[in-house]
N, C-alpha and C positions, 0 to 999 in steps of 0.2 A: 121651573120656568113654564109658565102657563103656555101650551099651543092652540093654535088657531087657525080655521079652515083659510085659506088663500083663495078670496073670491068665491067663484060659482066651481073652482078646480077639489080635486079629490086631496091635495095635498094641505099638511098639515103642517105647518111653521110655527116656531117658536116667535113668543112677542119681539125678542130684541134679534136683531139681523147683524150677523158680522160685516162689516164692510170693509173693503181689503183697499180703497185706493191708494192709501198709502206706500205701500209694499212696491218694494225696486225703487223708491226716490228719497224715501224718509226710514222705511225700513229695508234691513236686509234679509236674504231669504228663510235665515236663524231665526230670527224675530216675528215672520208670517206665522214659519209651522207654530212657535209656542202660542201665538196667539188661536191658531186654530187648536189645538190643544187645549189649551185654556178655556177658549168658548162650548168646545165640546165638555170638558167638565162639568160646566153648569149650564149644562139641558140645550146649550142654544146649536141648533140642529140647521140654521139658514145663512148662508154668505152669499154672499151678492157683490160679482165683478164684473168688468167689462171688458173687449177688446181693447182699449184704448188707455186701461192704466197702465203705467201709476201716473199720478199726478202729482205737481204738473204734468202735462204732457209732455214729451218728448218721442222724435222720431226713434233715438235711442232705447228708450224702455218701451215701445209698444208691446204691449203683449205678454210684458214682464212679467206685471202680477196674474196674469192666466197659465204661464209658467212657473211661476211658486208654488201657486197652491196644485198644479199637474205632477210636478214631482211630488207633495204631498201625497198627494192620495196614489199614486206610485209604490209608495214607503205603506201604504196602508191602504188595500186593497178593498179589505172586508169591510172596513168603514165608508166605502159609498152609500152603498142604502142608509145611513144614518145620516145623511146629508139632502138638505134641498137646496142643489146646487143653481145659481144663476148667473145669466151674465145678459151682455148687452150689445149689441151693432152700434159703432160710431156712425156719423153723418153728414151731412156739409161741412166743410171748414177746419179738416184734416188734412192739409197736404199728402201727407207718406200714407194717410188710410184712403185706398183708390181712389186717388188722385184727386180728393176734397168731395167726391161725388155725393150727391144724396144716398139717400136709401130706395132700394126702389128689390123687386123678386133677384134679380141675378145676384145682385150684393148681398140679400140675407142669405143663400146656399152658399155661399162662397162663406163668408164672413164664419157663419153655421159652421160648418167643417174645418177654418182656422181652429176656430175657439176650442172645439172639442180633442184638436189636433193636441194645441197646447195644454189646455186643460188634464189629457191622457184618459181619457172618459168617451162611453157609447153616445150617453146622452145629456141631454141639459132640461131640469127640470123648470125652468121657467127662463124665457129669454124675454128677453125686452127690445124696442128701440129706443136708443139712449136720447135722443132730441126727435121732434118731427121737423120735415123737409122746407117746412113753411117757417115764416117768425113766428116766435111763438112769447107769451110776457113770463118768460126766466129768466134766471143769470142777470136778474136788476134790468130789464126790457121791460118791468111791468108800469112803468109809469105812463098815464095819458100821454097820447103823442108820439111814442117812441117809433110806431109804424102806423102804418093804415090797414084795418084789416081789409078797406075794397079794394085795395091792390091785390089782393088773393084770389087766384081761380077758382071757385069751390066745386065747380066740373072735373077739371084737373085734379086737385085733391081727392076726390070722390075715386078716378081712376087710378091712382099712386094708393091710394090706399087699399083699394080691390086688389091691387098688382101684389102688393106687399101681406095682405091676409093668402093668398091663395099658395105663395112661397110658402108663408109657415105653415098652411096645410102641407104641403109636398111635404115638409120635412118631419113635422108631426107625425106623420104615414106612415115615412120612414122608420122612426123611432130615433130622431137622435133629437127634437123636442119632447116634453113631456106638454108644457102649455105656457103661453104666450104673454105679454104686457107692454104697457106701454111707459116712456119715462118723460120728463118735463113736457107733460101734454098737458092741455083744455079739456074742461065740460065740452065743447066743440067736439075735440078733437077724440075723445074718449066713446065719445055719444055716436060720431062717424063710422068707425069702428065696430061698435056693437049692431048699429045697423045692417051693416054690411054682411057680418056675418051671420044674423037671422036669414037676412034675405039670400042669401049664397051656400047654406049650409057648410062657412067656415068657420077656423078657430076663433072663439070668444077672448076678447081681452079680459082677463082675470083680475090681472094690475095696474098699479098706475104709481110710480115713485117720482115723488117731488119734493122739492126743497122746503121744507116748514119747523119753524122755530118760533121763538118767542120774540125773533126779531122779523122773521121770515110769514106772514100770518096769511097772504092772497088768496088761499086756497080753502080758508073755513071763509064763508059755509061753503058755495055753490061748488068747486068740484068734490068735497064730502060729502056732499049730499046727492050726486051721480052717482057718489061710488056707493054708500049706502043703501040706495033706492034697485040700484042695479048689479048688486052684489058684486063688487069688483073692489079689490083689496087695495087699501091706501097704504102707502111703505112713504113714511118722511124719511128723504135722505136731508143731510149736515141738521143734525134738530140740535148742534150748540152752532149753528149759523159760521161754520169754516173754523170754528175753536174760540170764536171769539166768545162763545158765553160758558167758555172753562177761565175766563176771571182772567188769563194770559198777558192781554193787550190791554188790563187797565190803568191807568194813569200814565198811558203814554208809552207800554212799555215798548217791546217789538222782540222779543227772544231771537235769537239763533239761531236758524232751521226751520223756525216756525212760520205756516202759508203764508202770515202777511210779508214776511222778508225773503219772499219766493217770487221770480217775474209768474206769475196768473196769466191764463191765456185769456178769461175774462177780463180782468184787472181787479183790485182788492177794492171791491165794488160794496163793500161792507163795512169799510171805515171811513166813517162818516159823524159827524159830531153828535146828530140826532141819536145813531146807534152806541156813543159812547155814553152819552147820558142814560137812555136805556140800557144799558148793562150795569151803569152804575146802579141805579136806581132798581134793577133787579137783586144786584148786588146784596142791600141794603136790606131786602124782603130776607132772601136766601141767609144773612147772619143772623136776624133776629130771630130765628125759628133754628136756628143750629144745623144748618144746611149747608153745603159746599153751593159755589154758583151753579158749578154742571148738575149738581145731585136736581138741585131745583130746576133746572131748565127742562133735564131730562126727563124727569117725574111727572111733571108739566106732561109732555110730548106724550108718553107711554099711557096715561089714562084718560088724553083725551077722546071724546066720545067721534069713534069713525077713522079710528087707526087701527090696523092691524098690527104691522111690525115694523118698530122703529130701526133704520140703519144707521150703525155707528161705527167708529171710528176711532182710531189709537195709534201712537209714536210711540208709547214706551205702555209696559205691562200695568205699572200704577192706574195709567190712565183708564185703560180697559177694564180693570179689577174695580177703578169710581165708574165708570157708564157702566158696566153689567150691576153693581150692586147698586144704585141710583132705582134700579126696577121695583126693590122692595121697598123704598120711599113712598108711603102714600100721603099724599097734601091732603090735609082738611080744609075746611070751606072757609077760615081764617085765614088762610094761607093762600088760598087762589080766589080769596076777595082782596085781597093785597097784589097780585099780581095784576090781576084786572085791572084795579086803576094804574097803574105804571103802564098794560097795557094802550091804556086808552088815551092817553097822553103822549105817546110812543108807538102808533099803529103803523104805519109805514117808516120805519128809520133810514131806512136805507133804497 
């Protein structure tokens, strides 16, 4: 498993990212460790969770899977240093997570010493905020219209964001950060950020993890082309678009357990007819070439140009065992000239 510098930071991550949201709603705590387990087998050295899973959310599991994998590395001590451990600050629109509050310095120290609490660890190699405090175009927000961005203070944001770099230094100092990023953010919002911390002598945003898929596309070019310019490491989170381009939901279907037949605190914002046609029609690409859909979608994801490391995701070990080996998958230019046009008929589905 190829690794790779994370940003402007000294740390070195594996292409493919464990992602744990799952764990405590879809898995139980059995099923986390083997999958860590399992990922460590094959070289992948980076997981990345939040305060706020599993997901769905629930007041119930907060914090759950920051306790899975805490007991983990509990049971296995020596294996931290082999781990680029991450996690995330939830933010407005949490009830049970202080009290729906944004993110602002008191919540990241606080939130900071949950996580590591639960986790059972000194430090967190790379934390994020999981949403910024502003609207922002995620979670299916990105269509024309959906907000105004002049209703935004960009004064106020400028100070919410000095407030919340100068935290992650206190805690950086401390030692129970290693280095910092940001998650469903903007060119904007990424670019604010970096400013700040030139001019303030604080911590640099390294990261930046966002939702990008074959259904999911807002972000090529212009925030990879931030991140690339400015050396700050792109991480796609859902790159099969919430499982729907593991082939699951086609022709109608709806499995058992699976997110679309889960209440969403967004809503299943991703089944939409434009989006099942595009999966078909990726579908169709991915059989003629002798591919699984996810092998295709994912291979897609992992060699496009301005990724560092793709996060993924798994309900049963099959699943994980086709995303981890989907990495040695490489598409020829027959293969992603065929995508492209489904692309381009299909560029916003959802």
């Amino acid at each position: 498993m190829k690794k790779v510098k994370l940003g402007s930071s000294d740390l070195q991550v594996s292409a493919v990212c464990l992602g744990t949201m799952t764990w405590g709603e879809q898995n139980t705590e059995a099923e986390a460790h083997e999958q860590i387990d399992y990922a460590l087998d094959q070289d992948i050295n980076f997981i990345d969770t939040a305060e706020m899973y599993s997901v769905p959310p629930r007041e119930e599991t907060y914090g759950l899977t920051e306790t899975y994998i805490g007991n983990w590395l509990a049971k296995n001590k020596a294996r931290r240093e082999d781990i680029v451990l991450a996690s995330k600050i939830g933010g407005f629109g949490v009830p049970w997570v202080r009290d729906s509050a944004g993110i602002d310095g008191a919540a990241i120290k606080k939130a900071v010493d949950g996580s590591l609490k639960r986790l059972q660890t000194d430090y967190l190699d790379l934390y994020q905020l999981h949403w910024p405090n502003r609207p922002a175009p995620k979670f299916s927000n990105h269509w024309p219209g959906t907000y105004k961005h002049s209703d935004i203070d960009a004064e106020q944001e400028r100070d919410q964001h000095l407030d919340i770099l100068s935290a992650l230094g206190e805690c950086q100092k401390a030692g129970k950060i290693r280095e910092c990023g940001v998650s469903n953010d903007t060119p904007w919002g990424v670019n604010l950020y970096l400013q700040l911390a030139e001019k303030h002598d604080l911590p640099k945003m390294v990261s930046v993890q966002n939702e990008f898929s074959l259904l999911q596309l807002t972000d090529a070019p212009h925030l990879m082309e931030t991140c690339v310019l400015s050396d700050v490491a792109y991480l796609p989170w859902s790159p099969l678009a919430g499982g729907a381009l593991s082939g699951k939901y086609r022709n109608g279907a709806k499995p058992e357990g699976c997110r679309w037949t889960m209440q969403q605190r967004n809503g299943i914002f991703r089944d939409t007819s434009q989006s099942h046609e595009a999966i078909e029609a990726y579908y169709q690409v991915a059989s003629a070439h002798d591919l699984s859909l996810a092998e295709l979608s994912l291979a897609w994801v992992y060699q496009f140009d301005g990724v560092t490391s793709t996060i993924i995701g798994a309900t049963s070990m099959d699943n994980l065992k086709e995303n981890i080996g989907a990495y040695s998958k490489v598409l020829d230019a027959t293969v992603l000239a065929e995508v492209d046009s489904v692309m381009r008929r299909y560029p916003v589905p959802f």
